[in-house]
Every structure is written in C-alpha cells, then in structure tokens.
C-alpha positions, -999 to 999 in steps of 0.1 A, spaced: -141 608 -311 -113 628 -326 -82 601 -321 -80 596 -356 -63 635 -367 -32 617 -364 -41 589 -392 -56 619 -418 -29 647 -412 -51 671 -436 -70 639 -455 -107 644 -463 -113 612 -479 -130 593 -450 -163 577 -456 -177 594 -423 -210 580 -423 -195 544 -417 -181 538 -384 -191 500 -375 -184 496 -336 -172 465 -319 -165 451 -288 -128 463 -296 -132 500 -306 -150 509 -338 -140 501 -376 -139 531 -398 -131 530 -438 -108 551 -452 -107 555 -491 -82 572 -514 -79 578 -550 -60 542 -564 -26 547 -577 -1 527 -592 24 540 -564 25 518 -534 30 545 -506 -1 566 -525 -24 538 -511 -5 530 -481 -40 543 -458 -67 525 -483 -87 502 -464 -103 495 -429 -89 506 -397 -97 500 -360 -98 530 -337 -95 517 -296 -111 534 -269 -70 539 -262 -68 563 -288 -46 543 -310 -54 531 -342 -40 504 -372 -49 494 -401 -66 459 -408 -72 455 -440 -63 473 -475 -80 483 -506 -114 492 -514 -137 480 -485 -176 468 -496 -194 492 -474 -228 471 -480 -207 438 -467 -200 446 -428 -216 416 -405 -203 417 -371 -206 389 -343 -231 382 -317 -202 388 -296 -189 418 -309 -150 402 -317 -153 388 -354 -157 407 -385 -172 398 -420 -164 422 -451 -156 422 -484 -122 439 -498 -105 441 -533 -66 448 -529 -60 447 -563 -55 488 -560 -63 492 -598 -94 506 -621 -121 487 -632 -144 461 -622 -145 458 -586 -138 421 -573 -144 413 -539 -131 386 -517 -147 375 -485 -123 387 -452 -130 376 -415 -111 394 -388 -108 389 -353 -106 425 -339 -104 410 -306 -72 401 -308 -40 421 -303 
C-alpha cells in the first residue's frame, strides 16, 4: 500500500515494520524527533490508513510499540502513548480507540 506518500511528503521517519491491521484499515506509527515547536510534532503519533486511501491521525506523541492489543472483532484498540512531546523518561498512559467509527 502506498496511500500514505501524501502523509510523509519526503519523511523517512516511519517505523515500517509496525503496521497493526484492523477491521478498519491498518494502524501505522509515525515518529519524529520531539520539539518544543508545536507544528514540528504535528505528525507524531498513530494513524489509520483506510482501504479508501485516506488517512488521519488518532493519536499523538510517542506510541508504545510493545503495547498494541486489538479486539476479537477487529474495531477497538489498546495502546499506550505519552503526549507530553518532551525528553526524558517516557510515561505512558493507557488509550482505547474505536477505529470503527467515523
């Protein structure tokens, strides 16, 4: 799947290897080097990639990528995510997403 060119415009800091699919599309992370500047972290976090080809983001900051758990039924998502967007010890707080729906 190459829908997501328009999200990374040049960006090579995708964690590639972790695509989590769902019933909704798959859930990709996308991680960037923290800054103190808002719009510098504006594409931190997890996003969900339809079948569609469209895309949005679902969650900010630095994503757990040992925490994924998805559903029996393929809709609801369990991950961990610190949005604190700073250096230092990473604190995580628990997250459950309904992917399913729009």
């Amino acid at each position: 799947m190459h829908y997501d060119r328009a999200l990374r415009k040049g960006d090579t800091q995708w964690v590639e290897n972790v695509i989590l699919p769902t019933r909704a599309g798959y859930l990709q992370v996308h991680e960037r080097s923290y800054s103190r500047l808002p719009f510098a972290n504006a594409k931190t976090g997890l996003h969900l990639f339809r079948p569609d080809g469209n895309f949005k983001k679902i969650a900010g900051g630095r994503i757990d990528l040992s925490s994924f758990m998805v559903s029996p039924g393929g809709c609801r998502v369990a991950f961990g995510t610190d949005e604190r967007y700073g250096d230092g010890i990473q604190q995580y707080a628990l997250k459950v997403i309904d992917v399913c729906k729009k």
